[in-house]
N, C-alpha and C positions, 0 to 999 in steps of 0.2 A: 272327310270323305275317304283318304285314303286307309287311314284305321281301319274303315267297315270295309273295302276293298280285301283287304288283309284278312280280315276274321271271316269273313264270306268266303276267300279261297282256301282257308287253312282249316276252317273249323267243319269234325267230318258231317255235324245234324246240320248244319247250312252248306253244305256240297251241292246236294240234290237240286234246290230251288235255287242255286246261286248257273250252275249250269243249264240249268233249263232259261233261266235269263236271258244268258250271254249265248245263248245262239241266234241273238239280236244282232245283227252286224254292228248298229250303234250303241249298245250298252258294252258291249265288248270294248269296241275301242275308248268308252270312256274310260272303264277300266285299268286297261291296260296307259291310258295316257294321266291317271292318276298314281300310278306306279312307276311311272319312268322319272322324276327325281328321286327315289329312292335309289333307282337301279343306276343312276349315270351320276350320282354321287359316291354311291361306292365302287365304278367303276375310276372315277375319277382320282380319289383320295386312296385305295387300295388296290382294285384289279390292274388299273395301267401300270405303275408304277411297278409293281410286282413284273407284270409280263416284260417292262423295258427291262430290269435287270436278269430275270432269266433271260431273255435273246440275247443281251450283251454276252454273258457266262455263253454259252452256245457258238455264240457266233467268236469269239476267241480260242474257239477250239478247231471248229469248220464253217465253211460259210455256205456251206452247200445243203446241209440234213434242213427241210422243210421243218416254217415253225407254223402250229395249229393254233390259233387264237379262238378261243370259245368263249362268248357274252355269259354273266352270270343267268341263273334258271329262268327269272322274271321277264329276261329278252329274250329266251331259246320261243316264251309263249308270244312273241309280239311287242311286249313293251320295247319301246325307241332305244337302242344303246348310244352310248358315246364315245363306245370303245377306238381307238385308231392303230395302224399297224405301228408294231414295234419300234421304239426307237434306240440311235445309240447313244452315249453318253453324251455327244455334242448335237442333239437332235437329227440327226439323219434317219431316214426309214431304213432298215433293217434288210437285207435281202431275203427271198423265198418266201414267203410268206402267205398262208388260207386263210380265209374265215371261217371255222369251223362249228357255226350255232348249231347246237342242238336243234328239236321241232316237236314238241309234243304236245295236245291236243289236254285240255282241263281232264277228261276221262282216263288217260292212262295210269293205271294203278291202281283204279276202281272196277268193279263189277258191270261198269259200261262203256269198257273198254272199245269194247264192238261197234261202240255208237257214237262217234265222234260229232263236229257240228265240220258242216263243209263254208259255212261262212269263217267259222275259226281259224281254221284249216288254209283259208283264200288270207286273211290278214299275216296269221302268222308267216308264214312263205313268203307272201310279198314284201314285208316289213324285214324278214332278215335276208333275202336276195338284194332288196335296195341296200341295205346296210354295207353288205359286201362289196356292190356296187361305188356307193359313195366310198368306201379307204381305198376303191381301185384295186380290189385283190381276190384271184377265181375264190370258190367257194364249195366245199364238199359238206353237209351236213352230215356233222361227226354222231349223228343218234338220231332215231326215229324209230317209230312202233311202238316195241315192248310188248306185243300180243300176249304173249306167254303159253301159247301154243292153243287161244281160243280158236274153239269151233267156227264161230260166226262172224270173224274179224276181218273176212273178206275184201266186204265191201268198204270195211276203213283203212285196209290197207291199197286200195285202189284209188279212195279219192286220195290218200298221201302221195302215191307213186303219179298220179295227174300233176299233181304239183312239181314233185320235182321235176318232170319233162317240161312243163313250163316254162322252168326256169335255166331249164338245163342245167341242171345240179346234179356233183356227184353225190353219193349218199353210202354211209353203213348202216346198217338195219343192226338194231337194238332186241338181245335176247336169243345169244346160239345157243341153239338147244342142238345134240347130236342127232336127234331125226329131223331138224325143220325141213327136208323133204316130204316130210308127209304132214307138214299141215296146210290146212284150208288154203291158207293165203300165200303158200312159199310159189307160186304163179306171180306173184306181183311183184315178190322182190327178186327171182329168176326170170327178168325178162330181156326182148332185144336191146340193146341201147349200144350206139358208136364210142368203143374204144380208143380210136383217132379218129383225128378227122383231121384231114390237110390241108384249113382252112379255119375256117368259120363257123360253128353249127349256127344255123339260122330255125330250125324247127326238128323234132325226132318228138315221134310219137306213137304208141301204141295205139291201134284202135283194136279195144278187146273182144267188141261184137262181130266182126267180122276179121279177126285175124292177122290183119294186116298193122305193119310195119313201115312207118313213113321217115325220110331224115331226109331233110334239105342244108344243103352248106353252101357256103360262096369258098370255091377252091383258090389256092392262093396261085398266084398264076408262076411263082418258083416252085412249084411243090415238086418233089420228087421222092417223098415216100407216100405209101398206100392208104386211103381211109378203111378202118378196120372194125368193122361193125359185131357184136358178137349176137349169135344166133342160139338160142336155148333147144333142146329137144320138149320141155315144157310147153313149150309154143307150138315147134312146129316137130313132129315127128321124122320126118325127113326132109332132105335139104330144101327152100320154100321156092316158088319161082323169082325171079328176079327180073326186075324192070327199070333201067335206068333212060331221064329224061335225054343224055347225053351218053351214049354207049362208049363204053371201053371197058377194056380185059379185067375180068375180077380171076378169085381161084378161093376155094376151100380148104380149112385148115380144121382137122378135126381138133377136137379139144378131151382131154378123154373124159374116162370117169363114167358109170350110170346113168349119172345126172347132164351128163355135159351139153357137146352140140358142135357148134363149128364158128369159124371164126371167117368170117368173109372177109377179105383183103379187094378194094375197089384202086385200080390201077388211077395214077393223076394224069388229067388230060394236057395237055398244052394247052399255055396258055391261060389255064386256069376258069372260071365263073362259075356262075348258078348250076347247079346240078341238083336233082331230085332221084333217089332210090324207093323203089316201092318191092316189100317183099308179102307174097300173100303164100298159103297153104297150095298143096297143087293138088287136094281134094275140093278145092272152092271152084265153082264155072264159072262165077261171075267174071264178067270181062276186068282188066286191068284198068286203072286210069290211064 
């Protein structure tokens, strides 16, 4: 089973009908649960061990420069890793430490790039945000996309950019090109998302049909620097209104560039808790929540 798994994903005249399959939420995951003793054997036998002595080397020099641990390709798709954070030569975890899986979708690098599966799309995320989750270490997904400057990648770049707010991941988009301002999708990966938060993000989300901009936190109740939301001109043309569930002093900070926008800075309350920010366009009538 696993053989045919393998010749199904690698072979290009079984692409077509091996992908129209797997947008089976269940044949997907068999798949990929027929690939994870390949992947968490050679993580076992080669990736770990390799990554413990590079942090060692690293960490004998500084203990402070952040180290990126990335799953080999089979996990970036969903299959289960086994990967665990670095250790040192006497088994201890390693300071500083991300999980930085890739994320890409069976279509990237083919002509159906445009056309992702959004059940794919829900495992894969899920499966490497828990990943992250279980070694206990934040998470930026170090690649995603790869559009390559398609017309109609929109809408795949949207249901990717869903995921990450999800899960609250940071992410780098995959494939700079010197105009990705002008293509289709540079809206999805130029959009609002909280820089800091002095606390806890608890929710932060785009709602793209109507504009608006949501992030909920639980404030730490020591906090004493600002939650720092960044605000695109993509979005919103001029500065957006601003609605907080618990009011206190914010202030704008432009950010420059063409492209830019501004960077909201929300003042911490005393005492700290639940706070909700809602930013909408101040061309929209609709009332505020």
């Amino acid at each position: 089973a696993t053989e045919q798994v393998l010749a199904a994903m690698t072979s290009p005249e079984r692409f077509e009908a091996f992908e129209s399959l797997t947008r089976n939420r269940d044949v997907y995951t068999w798949a990929l649960d027929a690939l994870t003793p390949i992947v968490q054997d050679f993580e076992r036998t080669k990736l770990q061990p390799f990554y413990d002595r590079v942090g060692q080397a690293i960490r004998a020099v500084t203990p402070r420069m952040i180290l990126f641990l990335e799953p080999p390709v089979l996990a970036n798709s969903g299959a289960a890793s086994a990967l665990r954070p670095a250790q040192s030569a006497t088994g201890e975890r390693l300071p500083n430490q991300v999980s930085a899986a890739h994320a890409y979708d069976l279509v990237t690098d083919s002509d159906a790039v445009a056309n992702p599966s959004s059940e794919r799309l829900e495992i894969m995320f899920g499966r490497v945000a828990k990943h992250a989750e279980d070694m206990g270490l934040p998470m930026v997904v170090g690649e995603w996309g790869g559009y390559y400057g398609s017309k109609d990648a929109r809408h795949a770049a949207r249901l990717a950019r869903e995921q990450l707010e999800k899960y609250h991941l940071g992410d780098l988009y995959w494939d700079l090109e010197s105009d990705l301002n002008t293509k289709a999708f540079f809206d999805q990966l130029c959009r609002p998302y909280p820089m800091a938060v002095a606390g806890k993000t608890l929710d932060a989300r785009l709602d793209q049909d109507s504009h608006e901009f949501a992030l909920t936190w639980d404030e730490a109740p020591t906090a004493n620097a600002p939650t720092v939301v960044y605000v695109p001109r993509v979005w919103f043309a001029e500065q957006p209104r601003v609605v907080l569930t618990r009011k206190s002093d914010f202030s704008w900070r432009e950010v420059p560039g063409s492209d830019g926008g501004w960077q909201l800075q929300l003042a911490p309350l005393s005492g700290g808790g639940r706070r909700e920010l809602h930013l909408r366009r101040v061309d929209e009538g609709a009332p505020m929540p």
